[in-house]
C-alpha positions as CSV (number, residue, x, y, z in Angstrom):
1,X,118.3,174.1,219.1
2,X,119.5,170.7,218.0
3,X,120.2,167.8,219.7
4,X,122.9,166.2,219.2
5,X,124.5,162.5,220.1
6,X,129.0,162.7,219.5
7,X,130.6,159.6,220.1
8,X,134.4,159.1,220.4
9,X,136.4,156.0,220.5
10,X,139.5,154.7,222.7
11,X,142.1,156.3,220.2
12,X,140.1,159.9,220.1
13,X,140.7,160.1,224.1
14,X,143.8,157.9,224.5
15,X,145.5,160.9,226.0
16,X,145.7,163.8,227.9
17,X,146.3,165.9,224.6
18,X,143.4,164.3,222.9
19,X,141.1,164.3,225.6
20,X,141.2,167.7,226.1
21,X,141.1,168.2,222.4
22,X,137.6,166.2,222.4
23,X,136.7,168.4,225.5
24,X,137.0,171.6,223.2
25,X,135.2,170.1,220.7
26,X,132.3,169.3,222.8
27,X,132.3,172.5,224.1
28,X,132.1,174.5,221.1
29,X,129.1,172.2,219.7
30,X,127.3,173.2,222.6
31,X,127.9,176.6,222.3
32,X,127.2,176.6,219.5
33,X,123.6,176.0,220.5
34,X,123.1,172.7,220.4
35,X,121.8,170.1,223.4
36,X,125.1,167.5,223.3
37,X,125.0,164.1,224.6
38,X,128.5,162.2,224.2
39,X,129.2,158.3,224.7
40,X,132.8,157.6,224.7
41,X,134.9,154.5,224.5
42,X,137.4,153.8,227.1
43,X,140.8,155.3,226.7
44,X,143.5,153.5,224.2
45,X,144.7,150.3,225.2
46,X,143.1,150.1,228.8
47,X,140.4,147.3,228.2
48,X,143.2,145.2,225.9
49,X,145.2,145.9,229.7
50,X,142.8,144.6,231.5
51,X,141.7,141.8,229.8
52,X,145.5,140.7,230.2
53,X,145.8,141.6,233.8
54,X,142.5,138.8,234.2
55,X,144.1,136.2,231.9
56,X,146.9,136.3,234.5
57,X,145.0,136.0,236.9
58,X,142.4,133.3,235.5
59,X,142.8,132.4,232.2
60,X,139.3,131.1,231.6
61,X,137.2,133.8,233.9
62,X,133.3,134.3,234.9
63,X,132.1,136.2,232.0
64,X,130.1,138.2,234.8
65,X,133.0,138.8,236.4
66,X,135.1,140.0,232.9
67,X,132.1,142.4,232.2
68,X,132.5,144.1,235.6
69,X,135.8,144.5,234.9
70,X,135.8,145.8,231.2
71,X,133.0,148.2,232.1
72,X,135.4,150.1,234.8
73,X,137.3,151.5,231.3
74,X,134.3,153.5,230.1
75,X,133.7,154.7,233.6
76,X,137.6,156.1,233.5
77,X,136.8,157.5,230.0
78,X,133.6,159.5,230.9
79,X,134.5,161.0,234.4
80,X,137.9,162.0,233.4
81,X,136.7,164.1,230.0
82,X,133.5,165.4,232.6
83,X,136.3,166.7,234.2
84,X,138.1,168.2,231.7
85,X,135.3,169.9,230.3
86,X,134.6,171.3,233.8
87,X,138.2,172.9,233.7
88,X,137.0,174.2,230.6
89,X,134.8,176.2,232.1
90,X,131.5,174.0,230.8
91,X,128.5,172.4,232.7
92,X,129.1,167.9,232.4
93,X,127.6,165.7,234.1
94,X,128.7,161.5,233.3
95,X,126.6,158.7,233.7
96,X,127.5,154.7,233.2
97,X,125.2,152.7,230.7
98,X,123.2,151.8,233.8
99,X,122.9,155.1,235.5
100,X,121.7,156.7,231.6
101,X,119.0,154.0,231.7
102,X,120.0,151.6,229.1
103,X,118.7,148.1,229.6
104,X,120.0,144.9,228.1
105,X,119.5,141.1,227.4
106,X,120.9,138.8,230.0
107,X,123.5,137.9,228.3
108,X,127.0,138.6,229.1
109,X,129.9,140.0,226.6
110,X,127.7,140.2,223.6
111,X,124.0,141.9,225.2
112,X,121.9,143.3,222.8
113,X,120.0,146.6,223.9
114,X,116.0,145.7,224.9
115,X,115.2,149.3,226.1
116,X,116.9,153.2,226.9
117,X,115.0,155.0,229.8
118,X,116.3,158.3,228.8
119,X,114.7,160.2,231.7
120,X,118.1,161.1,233.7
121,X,119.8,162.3,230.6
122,X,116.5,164.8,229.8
123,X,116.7,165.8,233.1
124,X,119.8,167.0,232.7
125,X,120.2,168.6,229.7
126,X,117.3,170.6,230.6
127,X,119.9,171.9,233.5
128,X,122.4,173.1,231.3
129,X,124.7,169.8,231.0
130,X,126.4,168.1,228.6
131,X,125.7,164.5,229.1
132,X,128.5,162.1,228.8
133,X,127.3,158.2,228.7
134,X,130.0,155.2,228.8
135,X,129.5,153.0,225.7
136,X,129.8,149.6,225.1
137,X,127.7,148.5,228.9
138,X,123.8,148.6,230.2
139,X,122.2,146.8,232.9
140,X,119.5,143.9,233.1
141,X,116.3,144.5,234.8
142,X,117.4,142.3,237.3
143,X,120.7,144.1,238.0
144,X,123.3,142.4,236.3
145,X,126.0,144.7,234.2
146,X,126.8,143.6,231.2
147,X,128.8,144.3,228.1
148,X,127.5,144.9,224.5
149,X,130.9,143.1,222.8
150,X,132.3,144.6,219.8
151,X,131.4,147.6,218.4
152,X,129.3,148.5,221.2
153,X,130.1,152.0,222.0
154,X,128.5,152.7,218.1
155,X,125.9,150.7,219.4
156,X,125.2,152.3,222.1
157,X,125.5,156.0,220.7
158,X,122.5,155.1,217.9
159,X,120.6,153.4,220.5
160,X,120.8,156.6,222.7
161,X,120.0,158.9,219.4
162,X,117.2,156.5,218.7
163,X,115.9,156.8,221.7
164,X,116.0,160.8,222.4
165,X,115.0,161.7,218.8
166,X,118.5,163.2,218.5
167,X,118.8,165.4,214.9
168,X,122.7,163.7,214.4
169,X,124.4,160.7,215.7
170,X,127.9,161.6,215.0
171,X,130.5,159.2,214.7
172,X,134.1,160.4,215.5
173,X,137.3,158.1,214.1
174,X,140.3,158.7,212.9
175,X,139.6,159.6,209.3
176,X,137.2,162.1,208.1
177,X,134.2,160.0,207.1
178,X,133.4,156.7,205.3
179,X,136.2,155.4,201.9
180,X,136.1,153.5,199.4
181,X,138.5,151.0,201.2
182,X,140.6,151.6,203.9
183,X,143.0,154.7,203.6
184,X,146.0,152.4,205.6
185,X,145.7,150.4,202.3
186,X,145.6,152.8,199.6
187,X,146.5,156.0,200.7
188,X,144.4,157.5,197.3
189,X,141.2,156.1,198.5
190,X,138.2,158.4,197.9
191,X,135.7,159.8,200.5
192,X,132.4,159.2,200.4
193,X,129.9,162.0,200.8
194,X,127.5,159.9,201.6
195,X,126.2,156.5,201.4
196,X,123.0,154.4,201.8
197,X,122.3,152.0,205.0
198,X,122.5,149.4,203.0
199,X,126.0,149.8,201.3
200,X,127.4,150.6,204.8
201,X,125.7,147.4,206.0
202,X,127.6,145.0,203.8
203,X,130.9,147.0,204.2
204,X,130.4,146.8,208.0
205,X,130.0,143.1,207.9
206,X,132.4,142.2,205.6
207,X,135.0,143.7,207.5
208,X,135.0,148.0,207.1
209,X,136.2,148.8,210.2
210,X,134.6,152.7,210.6
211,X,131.1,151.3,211.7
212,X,130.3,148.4,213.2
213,X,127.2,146.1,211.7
214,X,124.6,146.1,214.6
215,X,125.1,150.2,215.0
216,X,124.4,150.4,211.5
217,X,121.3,147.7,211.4
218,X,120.0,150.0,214.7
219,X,120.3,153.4,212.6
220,X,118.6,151.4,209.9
221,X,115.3,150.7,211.9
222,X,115.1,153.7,213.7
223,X,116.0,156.2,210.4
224,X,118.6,157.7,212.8
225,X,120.8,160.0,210.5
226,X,124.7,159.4,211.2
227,X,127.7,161.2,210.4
228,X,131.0,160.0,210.3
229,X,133.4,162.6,211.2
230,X,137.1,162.6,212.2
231,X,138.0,163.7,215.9
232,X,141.9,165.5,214.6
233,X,140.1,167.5,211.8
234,X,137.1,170.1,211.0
235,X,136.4,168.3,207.8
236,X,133.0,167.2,206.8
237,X,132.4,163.9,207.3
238,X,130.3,161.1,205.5
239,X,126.3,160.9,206.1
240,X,125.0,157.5,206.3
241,X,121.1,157.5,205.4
242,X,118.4,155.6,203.8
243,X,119.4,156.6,200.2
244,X,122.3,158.3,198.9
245,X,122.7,160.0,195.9
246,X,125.3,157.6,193.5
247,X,128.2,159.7,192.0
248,X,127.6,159.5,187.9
249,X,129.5,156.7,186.6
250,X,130.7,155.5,190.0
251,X,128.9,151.2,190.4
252,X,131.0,150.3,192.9
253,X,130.9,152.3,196.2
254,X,133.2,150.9,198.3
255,X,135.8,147.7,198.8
256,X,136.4,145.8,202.0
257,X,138.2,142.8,203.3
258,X,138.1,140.4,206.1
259,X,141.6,139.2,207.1
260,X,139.8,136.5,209.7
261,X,138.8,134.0,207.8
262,X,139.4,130.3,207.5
263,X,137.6,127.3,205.3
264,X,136.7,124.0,206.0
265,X,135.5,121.2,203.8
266,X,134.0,118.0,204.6
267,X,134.6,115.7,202.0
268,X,132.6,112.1,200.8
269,X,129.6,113.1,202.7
270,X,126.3,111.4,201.8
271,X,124.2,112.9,199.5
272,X,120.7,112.3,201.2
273,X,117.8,115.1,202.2
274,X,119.3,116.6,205.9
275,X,122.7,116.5,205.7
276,X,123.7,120.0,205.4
277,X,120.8,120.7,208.5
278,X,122.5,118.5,210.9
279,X,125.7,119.7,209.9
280,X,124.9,123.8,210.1
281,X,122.4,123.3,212.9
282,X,125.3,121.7,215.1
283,X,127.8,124.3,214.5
284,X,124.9,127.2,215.1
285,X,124.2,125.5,218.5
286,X,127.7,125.7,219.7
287,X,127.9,129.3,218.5
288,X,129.6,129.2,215.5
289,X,129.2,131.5,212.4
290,X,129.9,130.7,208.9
291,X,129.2,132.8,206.1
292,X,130.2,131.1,202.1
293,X,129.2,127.3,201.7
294,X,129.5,125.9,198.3
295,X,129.0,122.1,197.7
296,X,130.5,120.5,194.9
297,X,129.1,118.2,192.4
298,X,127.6,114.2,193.5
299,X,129.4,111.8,192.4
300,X,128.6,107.7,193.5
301,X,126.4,109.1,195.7
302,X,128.8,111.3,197.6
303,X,129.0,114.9,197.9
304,X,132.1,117.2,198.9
305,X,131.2,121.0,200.7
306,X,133.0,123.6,202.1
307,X,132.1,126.4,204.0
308,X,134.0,130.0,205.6
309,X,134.2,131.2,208.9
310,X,136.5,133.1,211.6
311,X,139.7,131.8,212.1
312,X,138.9,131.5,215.6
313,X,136.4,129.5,215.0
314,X,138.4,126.4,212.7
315,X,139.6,124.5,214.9
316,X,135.9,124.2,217.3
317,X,134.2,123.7,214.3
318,X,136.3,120.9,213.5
319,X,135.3,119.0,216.7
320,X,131.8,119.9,216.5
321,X,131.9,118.1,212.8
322,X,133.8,115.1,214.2
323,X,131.7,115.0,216.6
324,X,128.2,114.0,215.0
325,X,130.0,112.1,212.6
326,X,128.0,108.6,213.6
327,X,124.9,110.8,212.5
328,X,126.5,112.2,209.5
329,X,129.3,109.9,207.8
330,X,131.6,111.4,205.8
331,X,135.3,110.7,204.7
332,X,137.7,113.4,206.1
333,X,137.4,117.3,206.9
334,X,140.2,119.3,206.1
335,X,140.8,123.0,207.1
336,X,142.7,126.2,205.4
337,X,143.8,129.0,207.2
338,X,145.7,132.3,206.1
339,X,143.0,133.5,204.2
340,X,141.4,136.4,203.4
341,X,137.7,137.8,202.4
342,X,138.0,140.7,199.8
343,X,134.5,142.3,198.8
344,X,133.3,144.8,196.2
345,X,130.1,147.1,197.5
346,X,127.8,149.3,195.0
347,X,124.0,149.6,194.5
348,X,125.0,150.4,191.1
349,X,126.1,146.6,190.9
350,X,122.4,145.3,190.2
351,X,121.5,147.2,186.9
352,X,125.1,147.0,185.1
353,X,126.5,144.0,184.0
354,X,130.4,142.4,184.1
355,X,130.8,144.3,187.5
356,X,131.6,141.1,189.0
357,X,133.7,139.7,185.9
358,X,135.7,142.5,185.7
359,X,137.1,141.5,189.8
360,X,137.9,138.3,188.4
361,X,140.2,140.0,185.9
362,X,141.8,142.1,187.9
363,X,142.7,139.6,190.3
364,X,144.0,137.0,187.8
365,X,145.8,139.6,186.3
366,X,147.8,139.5,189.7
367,X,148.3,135.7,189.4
368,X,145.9,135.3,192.5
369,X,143.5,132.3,192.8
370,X,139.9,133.0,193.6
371,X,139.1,129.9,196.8
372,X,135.3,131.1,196.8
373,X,133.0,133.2,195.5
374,X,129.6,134.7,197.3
375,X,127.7,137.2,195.5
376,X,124.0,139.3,196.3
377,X,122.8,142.6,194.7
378,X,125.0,144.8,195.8
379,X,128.3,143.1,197.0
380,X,130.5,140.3,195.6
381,X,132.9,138.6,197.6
382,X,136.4,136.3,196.9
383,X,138.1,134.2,198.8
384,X,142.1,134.2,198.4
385,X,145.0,133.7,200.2
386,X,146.4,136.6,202.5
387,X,149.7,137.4,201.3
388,X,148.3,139.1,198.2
389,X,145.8,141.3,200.2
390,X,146.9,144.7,199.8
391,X,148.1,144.1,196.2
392,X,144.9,142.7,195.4
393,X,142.8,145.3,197.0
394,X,144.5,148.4,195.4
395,X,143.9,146.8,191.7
396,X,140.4,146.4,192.3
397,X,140.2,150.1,194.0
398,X,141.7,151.0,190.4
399,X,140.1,149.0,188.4
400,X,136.5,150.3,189.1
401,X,137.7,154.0,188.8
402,X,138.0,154.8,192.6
403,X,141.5,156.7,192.9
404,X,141.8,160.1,193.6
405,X,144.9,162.6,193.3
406,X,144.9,163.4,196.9
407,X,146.3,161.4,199.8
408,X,144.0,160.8,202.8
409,X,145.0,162.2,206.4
410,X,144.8,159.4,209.1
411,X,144.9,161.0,212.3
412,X,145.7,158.0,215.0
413,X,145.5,154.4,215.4
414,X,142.2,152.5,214.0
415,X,139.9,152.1,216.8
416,X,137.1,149.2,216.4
417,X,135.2,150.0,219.8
């Protein structure tokens, strides 16, 4: 008997059709022997809903109080498809992140999970249940709820499969497993079989939608196996494990692209020993990421540098910079937005050279300007502008050999819960 940890997102259950196709799902897994413990997102658009019933409300509201009411979403999702599978004919039982024993941080919006007490959820699976858990929520040890941000119902199924030893953490979407880009884009884009932690890593974080980065970094360390499957088909899916076997000939695995990016450069800034620590050591104490910084050459003693980071972000990180300019003089910033991050993925990339040269051709070849470049073992990135995306994104797909004849099923909207 195997256990087994299925988690669905907001688009799989955004229905009464779909949640009752889930619950049939469910139930045949268990029949078909298997101990089943599900974490589900919460239905469609209802936590977009309710974000915007707050902001009319308050516009700036207690993040305590905004983690109360996005965790009512997940509670919606799991006693609703309980009840479905009890019309089914099937033993359920569902459980908030709280009542499943999942512990966080104190830290509201974006907790991090510090522990799972999984001893309700053995309890009852020894009775016969299927266990449903809400994602994307846990509880401090001193009570509070909270909310683990993006990508925290992933989260939250590894963590639980982690935690119970589960055999399979399967991920359900809306395709049938993991690309090499995103099917929306290029509708010949090849499925994976499977692919390593690593690769699936950098894809996550540079913007790959089908996993998000801290599920994948928590399957990493705990060796959990996962599947990527697609809730509207039977199709096998894509395992994501510690190595996976590279198809002959195939260096580059996989292509993604951040549409959220922005650039800022600070320009005539002194070239003395501490700049660049003041500078990125303000903008990481008010929060803020960035991810490509290139400085330029020195020239009468002054130094120009630019740096990435979320669109969001730009205009904050402005005013931090401005800010401590009496401790770091400089001439002017100046900020881009409408940018994009695209990014080629292989662990091919490392022993076989021109990889990287042969994404510059292909994107001069469009006429597109390359901003920035970032580059590590297995990924390289480029920074262009946005209208050329898509255009951009299907040459490269070409260009390292990824098409296939066949056109790739996409079975609802993309859900990033």
């Amino acid at each position: 008997m195997s256990l087994i940890v299925m988690k669905f997102g907001g688009s799989s259950v955004g229905s009464t059709e779909r949640m009752q196709r889930v619950a049939k799902r469910i139930i045949k897994t268990k029949e078909a022997g298997n101990r089943v413990v599900v974490v589900v997102s919460a239905m469609g658009d209802t936590t977009d809903d309710l974000i915007d019933q707050s902001k009319q409300l308050n516009p700036n509201p207690p993040a305590r109080e905004m983690d109360m009411l996005l965790t009512t979403g997940e509670q919606i999702s799991v006693a609703l498809l309980s009840m479905t599978i009890h019309q089914l004919g099937s033993q359920a039982v569902s459980y908030t992140g709280w009542q499943a024993g999942i512990v966080t941080e104190a830290v509201h919006a974006k907790a991090r999970i510090s522990d799972i007490k999984p001893t309700r959820i053995f309890n009852s699976l020894d009775e016969g249940n299927i266990v449903i858990v809400a994602g994307f929520q846990g509880m401090t040890e001193e009570g509070e709820i909270t909310t683990l941000g993006r990508g925290g119902s992933d989260t939250t199924a590894v963590a639980l499969a982690a935690a119970i030893n589960a055999d399979v953490c399967e991920i359900f979407t809306d395709v049938d497993g993991v690309y090499s880009t995103d099917p929306r884009v290029v509708k010949c884009a090849r499925k994976l079989d499977s692919i390593s932690y690593d690769e699936m890593l950098e894809l996550a974080h540079l913007g790959a939608a089908v996993l998000h980065p801290r599920a994948v970094e928590y399957a990493k360390h705990n060796n959990v196996k996962l599947v990527v499957r697609s809730s509207f088909t039977e199709n096998e899916g894509t395992t994501v494990k510690e190595e996976a076997v590279m198809e002959q000939g195939v260096v580059v695995s996989g292509i993604a692209f951040d549409k959220n990016v922005a650039r800022i450069s600070i320009l005539g800034v002194e070239d003395v020993p501490g700049v660049l620590a003041k500078v990125f050591g303000a903008l990481a104490d008010n929060g803020i990421d960035v991810d490509i910084i290139v400085q330029s050459g020195v020239q009468e003693g002054k130094a120009d540098f630019s740096f990435t980071l979320s669109s969001s972000d730009a205009d904050r990180a402005i005013g931090v910079i401005e800010g401590i300019r009496g401790e770091v003089p400089f001439r002017e910033t100046t900020s881009e937005t409408n940018l994009v991050k695209v990014s080629i993925v292989g662990a091919g990339m490392v022993s076989n050279p021109g990889v990287a040269a042969k994404m510059f051709e292909a994107i001069s070849k469009l006429g597109v300007s390359i901003k920035m470049v970032s580059t590590s073992e297995i990924k390289c990135s480029c920074v262009i502008a946005a209208e050329p995306l898509n255009d951009v994104v299907r040459a490269l797909h070409t260009a390292y050999g990824l098409d296939t004849a066949e056109q790739v099923f996409v079975g609802g909207p993309q859900d990033r819960r």
